[in-house]
C-alpha positions in Angstrom: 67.7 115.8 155.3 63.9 116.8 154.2 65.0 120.2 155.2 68.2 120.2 152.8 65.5 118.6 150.0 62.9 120.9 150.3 65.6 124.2 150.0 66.7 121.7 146.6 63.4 121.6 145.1 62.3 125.2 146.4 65.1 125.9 143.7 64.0 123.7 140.6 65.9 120.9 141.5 64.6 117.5 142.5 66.3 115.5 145.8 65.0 113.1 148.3 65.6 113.2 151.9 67.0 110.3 153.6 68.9 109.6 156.4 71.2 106.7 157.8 73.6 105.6 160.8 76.9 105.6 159.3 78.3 103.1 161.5 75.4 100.5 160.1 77.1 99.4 156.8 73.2 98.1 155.7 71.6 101.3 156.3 74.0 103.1 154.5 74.2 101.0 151.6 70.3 100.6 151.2 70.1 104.6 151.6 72.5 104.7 148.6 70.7 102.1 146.7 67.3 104.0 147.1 69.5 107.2 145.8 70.6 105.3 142.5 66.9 103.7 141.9 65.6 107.5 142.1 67.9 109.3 140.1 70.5 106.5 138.4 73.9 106.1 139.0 75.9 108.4 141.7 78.6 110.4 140.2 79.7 112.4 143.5 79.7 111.2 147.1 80.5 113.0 150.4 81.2 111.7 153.5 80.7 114.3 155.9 79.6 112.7 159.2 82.0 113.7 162.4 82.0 113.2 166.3 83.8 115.4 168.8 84.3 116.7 171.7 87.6 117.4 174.1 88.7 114.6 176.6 92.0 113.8 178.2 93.2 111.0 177.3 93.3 109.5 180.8 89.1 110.3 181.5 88.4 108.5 178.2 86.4 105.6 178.1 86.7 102.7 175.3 83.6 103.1 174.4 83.8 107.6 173.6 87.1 106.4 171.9 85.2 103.7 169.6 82.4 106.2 169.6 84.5 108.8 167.8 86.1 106.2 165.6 83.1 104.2 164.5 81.5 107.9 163.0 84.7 109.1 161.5 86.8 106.4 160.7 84.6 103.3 160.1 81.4 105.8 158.9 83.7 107.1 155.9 84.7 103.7 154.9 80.6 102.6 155.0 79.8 105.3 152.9 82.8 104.8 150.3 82.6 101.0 150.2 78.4 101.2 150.2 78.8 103.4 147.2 81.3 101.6 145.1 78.1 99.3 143.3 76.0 102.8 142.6 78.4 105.4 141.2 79.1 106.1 137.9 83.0 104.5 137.8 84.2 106.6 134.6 84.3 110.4 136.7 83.2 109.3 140.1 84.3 111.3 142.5 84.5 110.7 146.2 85.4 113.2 148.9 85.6 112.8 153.1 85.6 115.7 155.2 88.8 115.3 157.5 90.2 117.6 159.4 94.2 119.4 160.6 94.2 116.6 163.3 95.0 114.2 161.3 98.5 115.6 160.8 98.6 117.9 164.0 98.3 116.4 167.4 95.8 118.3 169.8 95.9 117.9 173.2 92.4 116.8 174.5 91.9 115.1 171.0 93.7 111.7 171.1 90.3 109.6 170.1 90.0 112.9 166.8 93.5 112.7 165.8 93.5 109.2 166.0 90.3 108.8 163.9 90.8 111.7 161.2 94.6 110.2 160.2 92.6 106.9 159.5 90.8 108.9 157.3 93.3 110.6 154.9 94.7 107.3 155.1 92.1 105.8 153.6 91.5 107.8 151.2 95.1 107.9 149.4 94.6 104.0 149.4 90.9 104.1 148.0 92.3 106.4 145.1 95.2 104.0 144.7 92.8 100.9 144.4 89.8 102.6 142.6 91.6 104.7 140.6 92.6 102.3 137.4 88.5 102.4 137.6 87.7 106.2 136.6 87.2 106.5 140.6 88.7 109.7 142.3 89.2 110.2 146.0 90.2 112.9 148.0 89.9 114.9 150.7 88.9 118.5 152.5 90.4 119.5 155.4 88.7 122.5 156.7 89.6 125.0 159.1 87.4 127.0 162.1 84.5 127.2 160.2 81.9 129.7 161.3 78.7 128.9 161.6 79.7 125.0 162.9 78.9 122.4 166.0 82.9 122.3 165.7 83.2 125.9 167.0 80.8 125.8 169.2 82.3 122.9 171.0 85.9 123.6 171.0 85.6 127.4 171.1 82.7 128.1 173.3 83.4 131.6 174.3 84.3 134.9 172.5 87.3 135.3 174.1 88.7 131.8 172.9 87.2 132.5 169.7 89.5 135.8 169.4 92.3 133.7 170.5 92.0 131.5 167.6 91.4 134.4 165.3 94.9 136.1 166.4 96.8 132.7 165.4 95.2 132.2 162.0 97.2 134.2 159.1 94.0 135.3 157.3 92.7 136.9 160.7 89.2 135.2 160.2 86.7 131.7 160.3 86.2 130.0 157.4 82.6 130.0 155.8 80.5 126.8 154.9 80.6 128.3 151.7 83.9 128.4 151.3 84.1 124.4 151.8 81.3 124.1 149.6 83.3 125.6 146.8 85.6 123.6 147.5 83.9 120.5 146.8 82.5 121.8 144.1 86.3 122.1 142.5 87.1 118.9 143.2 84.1 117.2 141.7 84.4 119.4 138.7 86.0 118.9 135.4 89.0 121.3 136.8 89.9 118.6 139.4 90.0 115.5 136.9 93.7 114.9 137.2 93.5 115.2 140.8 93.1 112.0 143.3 94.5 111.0 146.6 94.9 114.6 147.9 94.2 116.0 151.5 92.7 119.5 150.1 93.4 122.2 153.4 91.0 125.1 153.5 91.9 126.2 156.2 93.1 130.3 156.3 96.6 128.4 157.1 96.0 127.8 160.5 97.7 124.8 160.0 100.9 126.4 159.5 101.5 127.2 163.4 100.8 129.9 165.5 100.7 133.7 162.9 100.3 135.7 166.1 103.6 136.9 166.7 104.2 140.3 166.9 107.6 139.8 164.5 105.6 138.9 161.4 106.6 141.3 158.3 104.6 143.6 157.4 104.2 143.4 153.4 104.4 147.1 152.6 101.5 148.7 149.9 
């Protein structure tokens, strides 16, 4: 977090580094109290943090279950509900970073799945709830993103990696940029009718398997 702060004011901009568990509802909320004191009330929120890594179902504990949960699931909701006294309500907006197993089941990814479904969840029933106040909230699902622990854990070698690449319809990893801007849009005065949505940025690899050798050709 100092790191990300001192890019911020290498730039012109002002920031303060902080840092919290988000599975301890205090820490979080103090952390965002401290932001409001500095720089007045929040008017965007992002809850980002995440916890993986592949496990059959039968060699996982309770506890690497709750593990994953207590980051994704119960972290997002910390962060959200810690928030809700120090945004601004009237254009608020509030995103969580999900991801495609919350609709698509993964083998090796029962405690994910589980965890990220919670997740969109709660987000279409936050922006239900907190909408009559000015509150939006939605979500980004991202894709492979290069650049990420998440592709370093769950496809550790190139030839996996080109695996991946063959399925996607784009033919490529998504950039951290590309989620970034993505953000951006739904924070932004474009994005003002928009609340409750799951936003996929993804190359469609959520679509299924673009490998085949069948697909149509468009012709130039």
């Amino acid at each position: 977090e100092r790191a990300a702060a001192e890019i911020i004011a290498a730039s012109g901009g002002e920031a303060i580094g902080l840092s919290a568990d988000v599975r301890d509802y205090d820490a979080v909320e103090n952390t965002l109290r401290a932001a409001r004191d500095k720089f007045g009330a929040i008017n965007i929120v992002i809850a980002g943090a995440a916890g993986n890594f592949p496990a059959a179902a039968v060699n996982l504990s309770a506890k690497g279950f709750k593990t994953v949960v207590d980051i994704d699931l119960i972290g997002t909701y910390n962060v959200f509900r810690g928030a809700f006294d120090y945004i601004e309500k009237k254009g608020a907006s509030l995103i969580a970073i999900t991801a495609g197993q919350a609709v698509n089941p993964w083998p090796l990814q029962a405690h994910v799945c589980a965890a990220k479904a919670g997740i969109n969840m709660l987000i279409k029933c936050l922006a239900m709830e907190w909408g009559p106040a000015g509150i939006r909230v939605n979500g980004i699902s991202p894709g492979p993103i290069e650049g990420t622990e998440g592709i370093a854990r769950l496809l550790p070698t190139a030839e996996v990696k080109q695996q991946w690449l063959d399925k996607i319809p784009l033919r490529r990893f998504g950039t951290r940029e590309e989620i970034a801007n993505a953000a951006i849009f739904l924070s932004s005065s474009l994005a003002q009718y928009i609340t409750g949505t799951i936003l996929d940025c993804e190359g469609g690899s959520q679509l299924g398997d673009a490998s085949a050798d069948c697909l149509t050709v468009i012709p130039r």
